[in-house]
C-alpha positions in Angstrom: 9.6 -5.7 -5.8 12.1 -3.7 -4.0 10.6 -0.4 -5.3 7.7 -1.3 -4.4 8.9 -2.5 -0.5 10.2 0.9 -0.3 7.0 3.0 -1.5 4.8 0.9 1.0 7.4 1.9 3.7 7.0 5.5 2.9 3.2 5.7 1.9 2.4 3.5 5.4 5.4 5.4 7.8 6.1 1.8 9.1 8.9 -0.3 8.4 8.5 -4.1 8.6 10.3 -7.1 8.4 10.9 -10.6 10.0 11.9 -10.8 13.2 12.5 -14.6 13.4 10.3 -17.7 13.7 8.3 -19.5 16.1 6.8 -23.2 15.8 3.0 -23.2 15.7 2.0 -26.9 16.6 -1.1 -27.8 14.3 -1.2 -31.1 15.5 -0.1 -32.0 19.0 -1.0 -35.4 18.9 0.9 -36.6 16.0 3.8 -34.2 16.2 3.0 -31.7 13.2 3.2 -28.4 13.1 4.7 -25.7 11.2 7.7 -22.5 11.3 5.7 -19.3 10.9 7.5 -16.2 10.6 7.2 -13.4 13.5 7.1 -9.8 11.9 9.2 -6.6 13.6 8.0 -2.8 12.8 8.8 0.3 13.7 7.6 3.8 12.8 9.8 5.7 10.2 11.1 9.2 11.7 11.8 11.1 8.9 9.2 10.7 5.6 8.5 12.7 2.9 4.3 14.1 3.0 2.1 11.2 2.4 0.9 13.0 -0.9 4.6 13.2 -2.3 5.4 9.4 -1.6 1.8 8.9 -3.4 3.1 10.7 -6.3 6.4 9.3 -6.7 5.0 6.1 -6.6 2.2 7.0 -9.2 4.5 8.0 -11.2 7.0 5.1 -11.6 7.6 3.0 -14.5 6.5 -0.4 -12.7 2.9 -1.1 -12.3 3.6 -2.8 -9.2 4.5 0.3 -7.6 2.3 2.2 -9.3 -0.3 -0.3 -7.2 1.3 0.3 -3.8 0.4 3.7 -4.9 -3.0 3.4 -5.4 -3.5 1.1 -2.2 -2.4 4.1 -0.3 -4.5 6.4 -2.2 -7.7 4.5 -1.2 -6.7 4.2 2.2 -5.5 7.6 2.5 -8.5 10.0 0.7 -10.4 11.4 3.1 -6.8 12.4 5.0 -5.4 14.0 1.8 -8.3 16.2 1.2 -8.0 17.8 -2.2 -4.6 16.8 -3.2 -6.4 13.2 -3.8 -7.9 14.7 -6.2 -5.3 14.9 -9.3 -3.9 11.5 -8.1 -7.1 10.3 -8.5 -7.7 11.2 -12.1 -3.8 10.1 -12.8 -4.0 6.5 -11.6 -7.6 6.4 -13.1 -6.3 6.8 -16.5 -3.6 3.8 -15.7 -3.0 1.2 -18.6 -2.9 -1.5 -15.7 -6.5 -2.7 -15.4 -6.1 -3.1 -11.4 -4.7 0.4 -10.9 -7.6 2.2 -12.9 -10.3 0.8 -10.9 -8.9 1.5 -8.0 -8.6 6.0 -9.0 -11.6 5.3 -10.7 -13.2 3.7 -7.1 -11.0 7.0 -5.3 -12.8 9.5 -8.1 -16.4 8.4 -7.5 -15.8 8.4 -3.8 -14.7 12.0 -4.1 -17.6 13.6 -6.4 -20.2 11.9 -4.0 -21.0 9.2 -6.0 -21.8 5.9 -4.2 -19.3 3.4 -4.0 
């Protein structure tokens, strides 16, 4: 999970993490209510290019960073251009179920195919 924190940071550019807590009454009348957490973020100064985070991520051993990977991927296409491309066809060939749809959505996207 930490991996994966640490793809998402450099795939997204932000940083995020909680800040502290604030009470969010859900009932007033009879006292209830409930901590919710209050998030902090800041843009990263330094990152590597979004298509080398992408890679490093696709190419990791855990599937759950292989996933952060592909989130990015899908949110990222039309910015990468033809480097999506290759990642496309990687993570489409993913043993993880999840992951494979996902390049598979990103390939048929890219060849002009209707979602």
């Amino acid at each position: 999970m930490r991996r994966a924190l640490a793809h998402r940071t450099l795939i997204t550019g932000q940083a995020a993490w909680v800040d502290g807590y604030r009470w969010q009454w859900t009932d007033l009348r009879h006292g209830r209510g409930r901590s919710q957490g209050v998030l902090g973020q800041r843009a990263l100064e330094h990152r590597p290019a979004l298509s080398q985070a992408l890679d490093n991520a696709a190419a990791d051993r855990s599937p759950i960073v292989r996933r952060e990977a592909a989130k990015g991927l899908v949110d990222a296409m039309d910015a990468l251009g033809s480097a999506a491309l290759p990642l496309a066809r990687r993570l489409a060939t993913d043993p993880s179920a999840r992951i494979a749809e996902r390049g598979t959505f990103v390939l048929r996207r890219l060849q002009g195919s209707p979602a």
